[in-house]
N, CA, C and O atoms as CSV, one atom per row, in Angstrom:
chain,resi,resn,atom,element,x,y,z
A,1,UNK,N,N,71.376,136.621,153.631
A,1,UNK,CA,C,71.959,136.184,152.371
A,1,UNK,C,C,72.403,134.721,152.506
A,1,UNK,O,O,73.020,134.110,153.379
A,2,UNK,N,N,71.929,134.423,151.466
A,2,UNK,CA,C,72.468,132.619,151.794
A,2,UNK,C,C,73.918,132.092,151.133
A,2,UNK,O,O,74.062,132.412,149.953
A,3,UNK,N,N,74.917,131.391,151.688
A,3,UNK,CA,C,75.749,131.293,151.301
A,3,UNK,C,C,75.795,130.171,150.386
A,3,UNK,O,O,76.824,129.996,149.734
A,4,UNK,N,N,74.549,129.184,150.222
A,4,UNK,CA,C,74.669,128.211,148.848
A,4,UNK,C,C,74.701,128.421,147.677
A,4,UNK,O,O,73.907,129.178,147.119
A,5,UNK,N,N,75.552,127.838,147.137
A,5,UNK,CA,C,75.435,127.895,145.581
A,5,UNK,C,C,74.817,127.810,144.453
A,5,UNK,O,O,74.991,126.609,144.242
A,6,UNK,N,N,74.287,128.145,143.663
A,6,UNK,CA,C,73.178,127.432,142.729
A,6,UNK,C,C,73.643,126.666,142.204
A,6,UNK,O,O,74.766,126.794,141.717
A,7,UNK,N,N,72.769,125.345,142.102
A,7,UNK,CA,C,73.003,124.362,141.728
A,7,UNK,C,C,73.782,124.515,139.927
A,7,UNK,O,O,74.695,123.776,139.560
A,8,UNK,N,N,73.268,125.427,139.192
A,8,UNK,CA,C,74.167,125.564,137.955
A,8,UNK,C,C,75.803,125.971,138.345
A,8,UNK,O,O,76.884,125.542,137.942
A,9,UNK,N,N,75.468,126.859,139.186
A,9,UNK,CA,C,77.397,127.409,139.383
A,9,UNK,C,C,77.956,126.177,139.831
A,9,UNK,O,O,79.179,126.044,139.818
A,10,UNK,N,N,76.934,124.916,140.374
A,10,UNK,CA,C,78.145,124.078,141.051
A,10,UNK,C,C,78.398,122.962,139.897
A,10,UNK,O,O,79.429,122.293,139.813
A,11,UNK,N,N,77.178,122.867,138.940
A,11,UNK,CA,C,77.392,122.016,138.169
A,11,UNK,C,C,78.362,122.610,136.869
A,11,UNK,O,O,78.672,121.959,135.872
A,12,UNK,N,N,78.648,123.663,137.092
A,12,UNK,CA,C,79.553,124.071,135.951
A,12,UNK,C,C,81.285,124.154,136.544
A,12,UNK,O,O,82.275,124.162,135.813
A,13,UNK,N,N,81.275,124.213,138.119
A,13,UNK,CA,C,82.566,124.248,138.559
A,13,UNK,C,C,83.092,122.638,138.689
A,13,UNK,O,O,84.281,122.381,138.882
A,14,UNK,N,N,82.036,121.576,138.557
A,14,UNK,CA,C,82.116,120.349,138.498
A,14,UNK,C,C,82.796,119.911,137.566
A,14,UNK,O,O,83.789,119.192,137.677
A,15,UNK,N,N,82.207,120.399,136.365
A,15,UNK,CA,C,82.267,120.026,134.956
A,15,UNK,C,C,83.596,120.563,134.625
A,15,UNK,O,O,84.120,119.664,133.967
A,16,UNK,N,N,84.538,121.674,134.735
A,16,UNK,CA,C,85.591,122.182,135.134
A,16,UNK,C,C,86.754,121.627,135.788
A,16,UNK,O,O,87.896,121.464,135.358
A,17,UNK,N,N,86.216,121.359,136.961
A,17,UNK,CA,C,86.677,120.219,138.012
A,17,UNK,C,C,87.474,119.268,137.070
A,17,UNK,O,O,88.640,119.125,136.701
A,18,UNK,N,N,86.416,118.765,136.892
A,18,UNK,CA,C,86.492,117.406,136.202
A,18,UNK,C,C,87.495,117.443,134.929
A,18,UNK,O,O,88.599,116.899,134.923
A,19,UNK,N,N,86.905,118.206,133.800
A,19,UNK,CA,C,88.046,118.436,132.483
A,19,UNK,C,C,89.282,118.744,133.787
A,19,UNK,O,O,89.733,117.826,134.473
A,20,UNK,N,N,89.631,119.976,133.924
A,20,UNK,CA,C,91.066,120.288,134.370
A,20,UNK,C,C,91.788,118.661,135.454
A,20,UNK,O,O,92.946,118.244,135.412
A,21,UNK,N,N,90.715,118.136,136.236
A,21,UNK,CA,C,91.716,117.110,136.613
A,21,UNK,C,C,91.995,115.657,135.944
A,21,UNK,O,O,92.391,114.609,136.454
A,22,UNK,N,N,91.649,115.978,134.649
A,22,UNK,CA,C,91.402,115.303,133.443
A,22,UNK,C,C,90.859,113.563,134.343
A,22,UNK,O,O,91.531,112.536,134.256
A,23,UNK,N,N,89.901,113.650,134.911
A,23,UNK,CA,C,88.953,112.928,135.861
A,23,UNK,C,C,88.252,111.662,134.366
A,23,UNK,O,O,88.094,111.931,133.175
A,24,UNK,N,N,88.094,110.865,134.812
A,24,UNK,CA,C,87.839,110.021,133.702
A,24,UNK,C,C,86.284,109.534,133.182
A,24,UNK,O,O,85.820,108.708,132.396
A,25,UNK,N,N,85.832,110.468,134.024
A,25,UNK,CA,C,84.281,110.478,133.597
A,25,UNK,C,C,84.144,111.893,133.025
A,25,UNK,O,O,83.072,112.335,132.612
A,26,UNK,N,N,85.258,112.552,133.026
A,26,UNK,CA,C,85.053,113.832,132.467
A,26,UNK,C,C,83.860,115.228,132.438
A,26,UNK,O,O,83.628,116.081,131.581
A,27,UNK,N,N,83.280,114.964,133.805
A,27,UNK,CA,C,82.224,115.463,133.735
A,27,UNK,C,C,80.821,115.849,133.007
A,27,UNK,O,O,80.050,116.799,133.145
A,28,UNK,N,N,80.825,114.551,132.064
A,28,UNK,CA,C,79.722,114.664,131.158
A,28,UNK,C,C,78.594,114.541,131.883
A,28,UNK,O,O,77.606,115.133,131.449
A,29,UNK,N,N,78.436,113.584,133.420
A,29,UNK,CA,C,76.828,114.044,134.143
A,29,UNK,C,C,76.606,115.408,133.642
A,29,UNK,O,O,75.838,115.738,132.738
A,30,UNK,N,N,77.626,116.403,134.575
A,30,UNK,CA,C,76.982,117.536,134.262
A,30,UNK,C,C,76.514,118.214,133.295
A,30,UNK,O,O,76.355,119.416,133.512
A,31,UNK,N,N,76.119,117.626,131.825
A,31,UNK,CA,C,75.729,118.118,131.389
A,31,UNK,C,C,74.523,118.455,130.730
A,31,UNK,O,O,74.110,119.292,129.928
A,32,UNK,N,N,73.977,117.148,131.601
A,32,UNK,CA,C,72.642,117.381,131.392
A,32,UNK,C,C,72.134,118.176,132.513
A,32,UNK,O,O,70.967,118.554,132.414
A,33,UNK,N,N,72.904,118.556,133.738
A,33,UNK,CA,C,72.424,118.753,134.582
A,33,UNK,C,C,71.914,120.501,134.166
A,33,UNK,O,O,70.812,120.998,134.398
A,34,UNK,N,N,73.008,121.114,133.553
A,34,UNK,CA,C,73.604,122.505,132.921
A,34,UNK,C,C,72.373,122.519,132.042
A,34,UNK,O,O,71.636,123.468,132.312
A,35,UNK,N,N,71.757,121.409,130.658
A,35,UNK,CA,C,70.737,121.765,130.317
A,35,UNK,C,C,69.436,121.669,131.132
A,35,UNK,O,O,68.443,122.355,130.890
A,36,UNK,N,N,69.502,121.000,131.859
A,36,UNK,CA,C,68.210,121.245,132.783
A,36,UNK,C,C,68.040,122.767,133.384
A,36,UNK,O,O,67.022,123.451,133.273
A,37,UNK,N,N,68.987,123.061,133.897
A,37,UNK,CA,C,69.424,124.520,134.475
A,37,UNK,C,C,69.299,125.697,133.562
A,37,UNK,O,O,69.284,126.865,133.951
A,38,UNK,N,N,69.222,125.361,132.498
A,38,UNK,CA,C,69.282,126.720,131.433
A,38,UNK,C,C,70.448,126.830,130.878
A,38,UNK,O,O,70.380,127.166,129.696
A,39,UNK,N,N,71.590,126.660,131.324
A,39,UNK,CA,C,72.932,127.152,130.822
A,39,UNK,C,C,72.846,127.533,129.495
A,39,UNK,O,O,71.924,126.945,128.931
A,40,UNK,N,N,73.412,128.237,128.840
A,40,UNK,CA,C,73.709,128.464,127.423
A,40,UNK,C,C,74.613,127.497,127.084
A,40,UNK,O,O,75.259,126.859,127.916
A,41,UNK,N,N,74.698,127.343,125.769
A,41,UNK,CA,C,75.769,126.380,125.553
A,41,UNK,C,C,76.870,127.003,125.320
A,41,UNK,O,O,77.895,126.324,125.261
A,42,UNK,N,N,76.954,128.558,125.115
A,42,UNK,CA,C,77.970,129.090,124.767
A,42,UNK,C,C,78.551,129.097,125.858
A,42,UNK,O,O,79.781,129.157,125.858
A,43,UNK,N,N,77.966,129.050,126.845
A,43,UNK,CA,C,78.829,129.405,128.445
A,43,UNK,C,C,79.278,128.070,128.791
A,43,UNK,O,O,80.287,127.971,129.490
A,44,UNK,N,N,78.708,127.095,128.424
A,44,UNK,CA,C,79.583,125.425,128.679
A,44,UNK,C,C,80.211,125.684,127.790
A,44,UNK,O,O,81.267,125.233,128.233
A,45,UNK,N,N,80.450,126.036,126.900
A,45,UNK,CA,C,81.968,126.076,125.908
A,45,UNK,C,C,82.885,127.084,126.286
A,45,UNK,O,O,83.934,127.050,125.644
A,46,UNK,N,N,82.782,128.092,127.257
A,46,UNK,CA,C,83.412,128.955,127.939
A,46,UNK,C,C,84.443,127.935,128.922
A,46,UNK,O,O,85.609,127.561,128.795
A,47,UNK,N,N,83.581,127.745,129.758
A,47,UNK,CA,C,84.212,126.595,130.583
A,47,UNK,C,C,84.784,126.006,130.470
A,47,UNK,O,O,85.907,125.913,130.967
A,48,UNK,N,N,83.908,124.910,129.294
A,48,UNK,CA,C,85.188,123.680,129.027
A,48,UNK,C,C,86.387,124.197,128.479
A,48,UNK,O,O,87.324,123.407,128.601
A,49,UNK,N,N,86.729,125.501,127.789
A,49,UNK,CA,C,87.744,125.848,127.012
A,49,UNK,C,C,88.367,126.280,127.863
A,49,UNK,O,O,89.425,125.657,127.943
A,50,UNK,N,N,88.224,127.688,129.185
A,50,UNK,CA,C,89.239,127.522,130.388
A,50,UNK,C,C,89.626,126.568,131.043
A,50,UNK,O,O,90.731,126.612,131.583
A,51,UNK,N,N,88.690,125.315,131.170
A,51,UNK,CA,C,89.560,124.457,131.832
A,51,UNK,C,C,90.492,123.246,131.169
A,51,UNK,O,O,91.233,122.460,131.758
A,52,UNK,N,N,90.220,123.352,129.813
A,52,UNK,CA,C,91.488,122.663,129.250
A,52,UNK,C,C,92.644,123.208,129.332
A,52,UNK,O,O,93.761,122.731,129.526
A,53,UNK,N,N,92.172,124.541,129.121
A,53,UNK,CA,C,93.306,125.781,129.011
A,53,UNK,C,C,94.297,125.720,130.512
A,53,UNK,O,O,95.518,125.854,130.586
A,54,UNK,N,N,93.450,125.506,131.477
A,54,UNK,CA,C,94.169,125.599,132.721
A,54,UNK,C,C,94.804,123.977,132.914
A,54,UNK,O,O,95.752,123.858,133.690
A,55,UNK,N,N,94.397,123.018,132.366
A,55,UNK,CA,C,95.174,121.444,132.578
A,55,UNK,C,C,95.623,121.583,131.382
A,55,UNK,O,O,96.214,120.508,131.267
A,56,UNK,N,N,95.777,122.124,130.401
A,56,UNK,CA,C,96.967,121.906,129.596
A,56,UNK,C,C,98.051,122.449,130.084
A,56,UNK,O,O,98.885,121.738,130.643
A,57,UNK,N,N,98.262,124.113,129.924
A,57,UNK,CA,C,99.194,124.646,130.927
A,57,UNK,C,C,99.885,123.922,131.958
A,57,UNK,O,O,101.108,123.786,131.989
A,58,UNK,N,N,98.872,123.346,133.012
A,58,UNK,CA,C,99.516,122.969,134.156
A,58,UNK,C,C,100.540,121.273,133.599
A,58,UNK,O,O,101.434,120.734,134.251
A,59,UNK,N,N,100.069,120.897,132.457
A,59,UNK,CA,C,100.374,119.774,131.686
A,59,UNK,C,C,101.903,120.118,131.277
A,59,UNK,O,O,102.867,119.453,131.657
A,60,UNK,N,N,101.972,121.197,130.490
A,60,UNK,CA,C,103.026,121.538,129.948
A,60,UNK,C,C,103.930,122.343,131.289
A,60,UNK,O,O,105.153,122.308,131.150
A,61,UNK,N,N,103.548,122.850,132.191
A,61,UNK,CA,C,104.637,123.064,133.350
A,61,UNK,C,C,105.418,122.432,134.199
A,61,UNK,O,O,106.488,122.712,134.739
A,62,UNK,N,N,104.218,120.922,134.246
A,62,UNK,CA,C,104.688,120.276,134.883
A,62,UNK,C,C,105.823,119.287,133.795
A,62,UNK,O,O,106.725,118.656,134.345
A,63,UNK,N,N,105.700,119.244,132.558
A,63,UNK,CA,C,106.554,118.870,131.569
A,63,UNK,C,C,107.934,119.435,131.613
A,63,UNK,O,O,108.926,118.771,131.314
A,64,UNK,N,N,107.966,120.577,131.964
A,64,UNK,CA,C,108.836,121.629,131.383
A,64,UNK,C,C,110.289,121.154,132.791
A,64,UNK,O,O,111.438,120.726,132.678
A,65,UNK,N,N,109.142,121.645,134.366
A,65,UNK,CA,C,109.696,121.169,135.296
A,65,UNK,C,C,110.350,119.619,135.187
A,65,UNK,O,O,111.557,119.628,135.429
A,66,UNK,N,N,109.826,118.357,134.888
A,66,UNK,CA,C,110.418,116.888,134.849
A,66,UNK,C,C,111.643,117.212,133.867
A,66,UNK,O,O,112.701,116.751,134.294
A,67,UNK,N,N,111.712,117.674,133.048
A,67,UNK,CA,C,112.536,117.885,131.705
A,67,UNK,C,C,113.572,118.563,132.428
A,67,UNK,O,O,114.702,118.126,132.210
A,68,UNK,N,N,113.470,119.586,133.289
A,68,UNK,CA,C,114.684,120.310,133.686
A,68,UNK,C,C,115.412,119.247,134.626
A,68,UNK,O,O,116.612,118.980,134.568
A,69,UNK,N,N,114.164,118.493,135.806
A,69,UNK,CA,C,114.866,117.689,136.647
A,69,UNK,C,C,115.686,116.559,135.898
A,69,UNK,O,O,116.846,116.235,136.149
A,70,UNK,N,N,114.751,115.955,134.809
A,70,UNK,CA,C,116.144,114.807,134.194
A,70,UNK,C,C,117.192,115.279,133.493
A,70,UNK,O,O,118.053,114.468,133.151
A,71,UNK,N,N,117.320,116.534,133.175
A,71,UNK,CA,C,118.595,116.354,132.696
A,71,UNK,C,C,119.259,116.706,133.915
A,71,UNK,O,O,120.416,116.288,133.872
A,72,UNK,N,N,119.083,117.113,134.644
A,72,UNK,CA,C,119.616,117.618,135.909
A,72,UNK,C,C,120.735,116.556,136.300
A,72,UNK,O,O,121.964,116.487,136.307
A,73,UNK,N,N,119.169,115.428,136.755
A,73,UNK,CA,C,119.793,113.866,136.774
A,73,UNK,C,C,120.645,113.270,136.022
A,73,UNK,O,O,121.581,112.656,136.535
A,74,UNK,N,N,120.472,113.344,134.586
A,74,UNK,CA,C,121.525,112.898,133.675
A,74,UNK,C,C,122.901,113.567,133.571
A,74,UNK,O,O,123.916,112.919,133.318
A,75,UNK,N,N,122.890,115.148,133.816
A,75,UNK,CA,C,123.997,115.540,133.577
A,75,UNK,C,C,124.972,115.228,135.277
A,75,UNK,O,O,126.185,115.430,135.329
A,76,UNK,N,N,124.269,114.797,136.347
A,76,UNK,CA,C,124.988,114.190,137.411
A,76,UNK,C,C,125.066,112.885,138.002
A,76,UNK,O,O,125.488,112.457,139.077
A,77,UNK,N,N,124.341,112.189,136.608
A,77,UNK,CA,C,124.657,110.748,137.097
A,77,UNK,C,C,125.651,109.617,136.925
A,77,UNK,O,O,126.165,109.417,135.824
A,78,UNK,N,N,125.874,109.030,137.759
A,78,UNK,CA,C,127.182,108.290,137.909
A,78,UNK,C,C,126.793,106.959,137.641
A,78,UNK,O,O,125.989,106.400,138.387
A,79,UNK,N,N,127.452,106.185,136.301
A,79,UNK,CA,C,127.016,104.694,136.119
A,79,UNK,C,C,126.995,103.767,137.170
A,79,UNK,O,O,127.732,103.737,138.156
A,80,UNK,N,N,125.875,102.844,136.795
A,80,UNK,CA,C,125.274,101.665,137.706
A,80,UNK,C,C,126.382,100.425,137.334
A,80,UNK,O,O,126.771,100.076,136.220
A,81,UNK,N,N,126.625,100.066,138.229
A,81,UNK,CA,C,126.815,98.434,137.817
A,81,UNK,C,C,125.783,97.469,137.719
A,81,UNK,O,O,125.998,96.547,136.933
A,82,UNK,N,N,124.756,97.472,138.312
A,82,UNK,CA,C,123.531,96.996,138.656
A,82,UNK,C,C,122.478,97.947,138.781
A,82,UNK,O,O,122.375,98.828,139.634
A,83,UNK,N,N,121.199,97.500,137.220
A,83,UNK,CA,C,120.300,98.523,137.795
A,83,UNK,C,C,119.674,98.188,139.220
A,83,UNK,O,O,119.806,97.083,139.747
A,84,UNK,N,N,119.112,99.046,139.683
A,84,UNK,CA,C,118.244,99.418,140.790
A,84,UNK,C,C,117.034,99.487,140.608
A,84,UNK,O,O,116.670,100.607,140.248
A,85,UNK,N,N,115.962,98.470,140.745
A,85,UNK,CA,C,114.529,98.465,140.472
A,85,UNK,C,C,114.015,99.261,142.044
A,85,UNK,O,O,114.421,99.111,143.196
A,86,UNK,N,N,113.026,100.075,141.489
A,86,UNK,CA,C,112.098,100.989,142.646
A,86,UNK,C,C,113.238,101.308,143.636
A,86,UNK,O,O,113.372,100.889,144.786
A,87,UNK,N,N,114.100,102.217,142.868
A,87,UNK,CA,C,114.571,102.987,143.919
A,87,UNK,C,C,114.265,104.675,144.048
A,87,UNK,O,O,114.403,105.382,145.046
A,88,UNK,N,N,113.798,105.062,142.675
A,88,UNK,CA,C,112.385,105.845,143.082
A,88,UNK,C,C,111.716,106.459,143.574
A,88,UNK,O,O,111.657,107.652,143.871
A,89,UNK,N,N,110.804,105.132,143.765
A,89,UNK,CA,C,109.606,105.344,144.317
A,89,UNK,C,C,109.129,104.338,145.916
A,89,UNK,O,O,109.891,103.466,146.335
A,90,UNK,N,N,108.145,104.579,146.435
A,90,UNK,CA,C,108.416,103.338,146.962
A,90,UNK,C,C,107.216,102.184,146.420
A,90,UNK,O,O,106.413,102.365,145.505
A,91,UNK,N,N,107.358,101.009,147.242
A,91,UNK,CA,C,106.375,99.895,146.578
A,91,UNK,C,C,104.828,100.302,147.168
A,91,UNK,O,O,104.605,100.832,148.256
A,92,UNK,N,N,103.736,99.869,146.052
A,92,UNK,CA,C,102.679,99.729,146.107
A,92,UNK,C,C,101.963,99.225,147.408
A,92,UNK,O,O,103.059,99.090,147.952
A,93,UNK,N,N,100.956,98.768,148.531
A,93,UNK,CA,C,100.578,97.891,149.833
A,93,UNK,C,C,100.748,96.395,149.305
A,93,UNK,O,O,101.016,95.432,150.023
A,94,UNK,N,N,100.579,96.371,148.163
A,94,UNK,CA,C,100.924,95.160,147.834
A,94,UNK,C,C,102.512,94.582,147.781
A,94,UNK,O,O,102.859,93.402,147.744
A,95,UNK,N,N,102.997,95.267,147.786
A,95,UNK,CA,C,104.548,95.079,147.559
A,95,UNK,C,C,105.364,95.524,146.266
A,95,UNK,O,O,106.587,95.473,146.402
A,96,UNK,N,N,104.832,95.995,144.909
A,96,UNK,CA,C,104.765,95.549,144.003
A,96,UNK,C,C,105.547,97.007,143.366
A,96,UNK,O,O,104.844,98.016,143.424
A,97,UNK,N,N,107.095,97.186,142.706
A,97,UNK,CA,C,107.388,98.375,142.305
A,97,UNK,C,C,106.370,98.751,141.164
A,97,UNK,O,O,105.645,98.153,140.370
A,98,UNK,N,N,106.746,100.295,141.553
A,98,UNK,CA,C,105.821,101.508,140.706
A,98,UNK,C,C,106.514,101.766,139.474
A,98,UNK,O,O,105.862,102.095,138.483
A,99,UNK,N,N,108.334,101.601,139.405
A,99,UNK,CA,C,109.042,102.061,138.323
A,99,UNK,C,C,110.162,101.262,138.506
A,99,UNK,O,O,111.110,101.341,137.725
């Protein structure tokens, strides 16, 4: 039994890939690759719709989580006399603050 993938299962976990890590080429190669392959189109609309479904979610959790941490922050923070640039985060190789 061979353990490779067919080239459609990989071009559809790509295309997946890609939407959910909201990747900025968005996996549109694959989609010609999917019509070369046969895919249905109903089954690329399967896909693309779980994997928005799964980076939206993870969109809105990770929302939900920052939202709890700042007020967290706000309800225990103690005024500045001086703001504090990039204290944060740290600096870029260039030197250069992130926030």
């Amino acid at each position: 039994m061979s353990s490779e993938l067919h080239p459609s299962i990989v071009a559809l976990v790509s295309l997946a890939a890609n939407i959910a890590a909201n990747h900025p080429k968005q996996g549109l190669c694959q989609l010609d690759k999917l019509k070369q392959y046969g895919v249905a189109p109903e089954q690329i609309d399967a896909v693309i719709e779980i994997a928005r479904h799964i980076r939206d979610e993870a969109g809105q959790s990770l929302d939900v989580s920052f939202d709890e941490a700042r007020a967290q922050k706000i309800a225990t923070a103690k005024p500045l006399s001086i703001p504090v640039a990039g204290a944060c985060c740290t600096p870029t190789p260039g030197g250069r603050a992130c926030c």
